[in-house]
Phi, psi and omega in degrees: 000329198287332179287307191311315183284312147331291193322273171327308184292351210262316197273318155311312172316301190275002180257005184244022182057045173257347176355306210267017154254022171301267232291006170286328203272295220267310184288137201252207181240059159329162196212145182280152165352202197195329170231106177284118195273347218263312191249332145129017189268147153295149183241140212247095193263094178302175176256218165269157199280339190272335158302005179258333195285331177300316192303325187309304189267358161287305155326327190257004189281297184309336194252023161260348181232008151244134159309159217219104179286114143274014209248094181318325165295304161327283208298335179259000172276324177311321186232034153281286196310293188336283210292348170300300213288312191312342183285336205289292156318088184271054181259091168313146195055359190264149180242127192235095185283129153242181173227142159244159213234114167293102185202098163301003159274151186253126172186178188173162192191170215197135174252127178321142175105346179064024167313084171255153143234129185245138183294187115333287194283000135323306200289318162295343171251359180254087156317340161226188187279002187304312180298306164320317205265354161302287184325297186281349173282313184313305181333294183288331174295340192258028172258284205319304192268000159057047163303326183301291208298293155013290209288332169316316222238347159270314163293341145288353169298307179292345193278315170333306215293314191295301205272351166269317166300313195311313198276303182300338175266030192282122207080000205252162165323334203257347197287346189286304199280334182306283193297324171328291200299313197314314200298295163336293179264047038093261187283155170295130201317335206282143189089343192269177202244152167310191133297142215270025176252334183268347164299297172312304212289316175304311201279002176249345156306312189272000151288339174300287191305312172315309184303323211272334145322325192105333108030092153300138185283351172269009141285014175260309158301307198321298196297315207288349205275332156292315180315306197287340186288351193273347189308302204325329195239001219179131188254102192282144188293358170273007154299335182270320213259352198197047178299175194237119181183166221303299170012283188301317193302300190294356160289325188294334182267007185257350188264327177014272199334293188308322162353293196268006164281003187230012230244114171248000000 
């Protein structure tokens, strides 16, 4: 959608003599990598205190209106794997909470701040901790690598862009699809889905953090390898947020070596 709307915003703009108010609408806040292949080192970007306080406050909202697995055996694979990866893990300011959630969807998700939740119907498919801990490490690489902001911070771009066409287009046929995007971009990063670079970027961070945890990092192939086998009969909802394909696998597997060298 982020193409279309350049697009659009390239031609209005030059078709009304707006040219020198582009680059507020199009350039985004790009962020440098998060993992450097060159020194193999992370770089570790808190977030902002008013995005943790957010985060803070999303988490406690999910964990009033969803059930909460009481199902002892969940709760404790959950934070067997938690308490290996968190020694691992230097992320100033973060207080790092998990939860498990009664969700017969396989899916987790991570809050600035170190807010995570893993569904139930995760736990059927990471079937060991290895496999869990490929998850709950990706998560947390994408709080560590502070990706919420990223998304934020595109998407207020995108909302600028939109409320500035809303006043130059006012009346024109196009102001409707304008305020849509303006509205879209909007809302707060949480719930949207990455980028397929910051994805890539998560899962050879959080093969780090596993190896470094203790973890074979081919548990991590293990796991997508499985996701993606579930697709034949089903699109598990951590597939929309995370797809899975051959790509991604084989990066992970071109990334192993390295993993495991870091593997204690």
């Amino acid at each position: 959608m982020y193409r279309g709307v350049k697009k659009a915003f390239k031609k209005v703009f030059k078709s009304r003599g707006l040219t020198l108010l582009l680059p507020i609408v199009v350039i985004g806040c790009a962020a440098p990598a998060a993992y450097n292949a060159d020194t193999g080192k992370v770089a570790i970007r808190p977030a902002s205190s008013s995005l943790i306080q957010q985060g803070a406050v999303v988490f406690e909202n999910y964990k009033r209106t969803r059930p909460i697995s009481r199902d002892p055996s969940a709760r404790a694979k959950v934070n067997r794997v938690a308490n290996r990866l968190k020694p691992v893990i230097n992320l100033p300011g973060a207080r790092w909470e998990f939860e498990v959630f009664k969700d017969p969807s396989a899916n987790a998700f991570a809050l600035p701040g170190g807010k995570v939740g893993v569904n139930t119907g995760l736990l059927k498919i990471a079937q060991t901790d290895g496999q869990l801990a490929a998850v709950v490490a990706h998560e947390m690489a994408h709080v560590t690598s502070n990706h919420a902001q990223s998304r934020l911070q595109r998407n207020q771009t995108i909302a600028l862009g939109g409320a500035l066409l809303g006043a130059v287009l006012s009346g024109d046929e196009n102001s409707q699809k304008f305020g849509q995007w303006a509205h879209k971009g909007g809302e707060i990063a949480f719930g949207l889905t990455f980028s397929r670079s910051q994805e890539l970027e998560a899962d050879r961070i959080g093969t780090l953090f596993m190896a470094r945890a203790g973890y074979d990092p081919v548990e991590a192939i293990t796991f997508w390898e499985r996701m993606g086998a579930s697709q034949e009969n089903r699109t598990p909802e951590l597939l929309s947020t995370h797809p899975v394909s051959k790509t991604r696998i084989q990066k992970l597997r071109e990334f192993l070596p390295t993993a495991r060298s870091q593997r204690r």
